[in-house]
N, C-alpha and C positions, 0 to 999 in steps of 0.2 A: 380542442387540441391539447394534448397530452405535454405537460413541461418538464423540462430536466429534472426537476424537484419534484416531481412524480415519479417520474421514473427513477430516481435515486431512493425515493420511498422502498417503491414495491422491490429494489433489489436491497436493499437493506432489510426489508421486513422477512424478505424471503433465507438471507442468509442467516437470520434469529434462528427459523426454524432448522439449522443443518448443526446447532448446538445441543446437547444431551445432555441429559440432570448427572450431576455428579463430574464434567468438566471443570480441566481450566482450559481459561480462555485471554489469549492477547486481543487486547484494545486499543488499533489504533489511532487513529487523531487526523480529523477533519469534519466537512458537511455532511458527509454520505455517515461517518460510524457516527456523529452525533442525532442520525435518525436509527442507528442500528441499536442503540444501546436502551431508549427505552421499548422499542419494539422485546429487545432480550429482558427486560426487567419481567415485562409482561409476561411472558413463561411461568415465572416464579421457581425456576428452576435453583439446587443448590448447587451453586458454580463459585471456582475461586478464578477472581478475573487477575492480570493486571493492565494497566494503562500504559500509553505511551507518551502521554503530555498530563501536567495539571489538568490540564481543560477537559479533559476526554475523565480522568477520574473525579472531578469534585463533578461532572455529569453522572457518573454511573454511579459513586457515592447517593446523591440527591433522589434514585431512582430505588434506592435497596440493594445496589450490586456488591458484592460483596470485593476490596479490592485489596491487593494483596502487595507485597515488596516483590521485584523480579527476584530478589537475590533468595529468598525464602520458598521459591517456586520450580522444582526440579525439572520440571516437563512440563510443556501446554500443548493440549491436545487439537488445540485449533487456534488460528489467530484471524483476525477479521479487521481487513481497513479496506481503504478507499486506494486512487488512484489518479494522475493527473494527465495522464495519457496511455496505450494500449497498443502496443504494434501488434499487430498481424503472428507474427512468430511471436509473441506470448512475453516479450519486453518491455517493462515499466517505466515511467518516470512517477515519482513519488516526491514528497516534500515539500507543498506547496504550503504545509502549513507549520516547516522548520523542524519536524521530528522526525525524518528521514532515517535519523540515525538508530534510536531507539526501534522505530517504526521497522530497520533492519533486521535488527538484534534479535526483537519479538515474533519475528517471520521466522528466522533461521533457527530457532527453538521450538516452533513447532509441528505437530505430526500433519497439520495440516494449515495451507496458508491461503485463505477466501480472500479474494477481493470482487470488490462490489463498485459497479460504477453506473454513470448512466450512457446512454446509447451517442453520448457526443462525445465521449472521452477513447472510443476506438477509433484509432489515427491508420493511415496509411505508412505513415513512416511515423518515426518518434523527432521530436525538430525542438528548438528552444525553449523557454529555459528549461535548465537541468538543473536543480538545488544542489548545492554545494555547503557542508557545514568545515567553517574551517578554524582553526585555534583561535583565540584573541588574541595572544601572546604572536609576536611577534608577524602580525597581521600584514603587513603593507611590505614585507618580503613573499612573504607565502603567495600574495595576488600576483609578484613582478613575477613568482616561478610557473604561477599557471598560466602568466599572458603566452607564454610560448606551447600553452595548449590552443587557445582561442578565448576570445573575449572574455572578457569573468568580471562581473558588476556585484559591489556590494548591496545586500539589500535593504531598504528602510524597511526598519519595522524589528520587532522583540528578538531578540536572542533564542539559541537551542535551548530545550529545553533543560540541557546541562551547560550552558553557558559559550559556546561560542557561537561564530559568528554564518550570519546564514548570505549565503554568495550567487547569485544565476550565472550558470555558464549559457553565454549566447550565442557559440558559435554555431556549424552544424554538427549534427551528431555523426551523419555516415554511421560506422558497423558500432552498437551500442557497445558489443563485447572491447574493443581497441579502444575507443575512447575514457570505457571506466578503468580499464588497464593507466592510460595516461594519467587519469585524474589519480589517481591512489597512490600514483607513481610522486606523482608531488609532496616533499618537506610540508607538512604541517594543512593539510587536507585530513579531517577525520571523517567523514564519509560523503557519500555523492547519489545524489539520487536517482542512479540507474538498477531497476533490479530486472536481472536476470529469469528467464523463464523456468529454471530448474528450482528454484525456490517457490515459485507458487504450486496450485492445485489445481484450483478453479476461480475461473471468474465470473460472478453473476453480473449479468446485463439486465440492468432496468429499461423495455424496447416498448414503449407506449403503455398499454398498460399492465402488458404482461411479463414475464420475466424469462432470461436465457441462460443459459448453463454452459461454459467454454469449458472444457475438461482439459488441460492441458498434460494428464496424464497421459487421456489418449494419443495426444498427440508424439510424448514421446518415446512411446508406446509404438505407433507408427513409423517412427521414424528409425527405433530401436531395429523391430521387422522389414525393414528397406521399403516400406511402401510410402509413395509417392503423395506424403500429407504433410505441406510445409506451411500451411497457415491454420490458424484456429476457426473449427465448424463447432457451433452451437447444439442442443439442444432443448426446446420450452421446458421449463420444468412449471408444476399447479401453484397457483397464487398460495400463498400464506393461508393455512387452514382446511386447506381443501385436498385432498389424499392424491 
């Protein structure tokens, strides 16, 4: 039987290969990019990365990646993270590992935004928790403004990578678009871990042992054409190596 950490494998190994010599490339931060980045080492391609958490750079540092300052990096031509759930209509929730925010920033910069998951992280709907990074400063106001969103729990465990504070909203999500409108709406919320499906590309599915290709081009693409495609259809793309 085939395990999630298999199948997180072959869809990490596989989104190595959708990188080109002479990239830059965002890196961001969890289990799935912590199997992508030495899969990428192994190309030995010349690429200027950057990171979205320590942890994801002193990994691709250790590997030969070559890892750059966001602020010294005009353009990345691709960016590649993971994911903590997957609706249907091509909506995220992201952050499970508090770099949400970075892990935004690094998406909406570039020309191309891969995510990689394995085959239990495609959800029917999107539902609790939702990451939440919110100030330090003046923290225990900012939670009383978002209890009249729905429930919102601080989390144990490290800070953002820039220092504040990381939060689960636990209410229900209902329409993901109205909800991140509310969170953002909030005094002292600097970001939420809903992302939108106009911000990615593609998502590869690690599906036992082979791998899956969600084009959400296509999809808006169809939708653009009035034709009647409101959820994301796959296509297999060849294991790593194989043409």
């Amino acid at each position: 039987m085939v395990t999630a950490e298999q199948e997180k494998r072959v869809a990490a190994e596989a989104a190595a290969e959708l990188v080109e010599d002479g990239m830059t490339v965002g890196l961001g931060t969890g289990s799935t990019v912590a199997l992508c980045v030495p899969a990428l080492a192994a190309r030995r391609l010349d690429l200027r990365c950057v990171a979205t958490s320590p942890r994801t750079e002193a990994a691709a540092r250790e590997v030969g990646l070559r890892i750059e300052r966001f602020s010294t990096v005009a353009h990345l031509d691709i960016a590649i993270d993971g994911a903590d759930q997957v609706a249907p209509d091509g909506w995220l929730v992201k952050g499970g590992g508090g770099a949400h925010t970075r892990e935004k920033l690094v998406a909406a910069a570039a020309s191309r935004f891969v995510v990689i998951v394995d085959s239990t992280k495609l959800v029917p709907a999107l539902g609790p928790p939702v990451p939440l990074e919110v100030l330090s400063f003046g923290l225990s106001s900012t939670l009383r403004r978002l209890a009249a969103v729905g429930p919102v729990r601080r989390r144990d465990g490290p800070r953002s990578p820039d220092g504040g504070a990381i939060c689960d909203y636990l209410g229900p999500v209902g329409d993901p678009r109205s909800l991140a409108r509310k969170m953002q709406g909030v005094l002292g919320v600097v970001e939420h871990g809903l992302f939108p499906p106009e911000l990615v590309t593609e998502i590869v599915v690690g599906r036992g042992a082979s791998v899956e290709c969600l084009d959400l081009r296509d999809l808006r693409g169809a939708r653009r054409g009035g034709k009647r495609q409101s959820s994301l259809s796959g296509r297999p793309v060849p294991p790593p190596g194989r043409p």
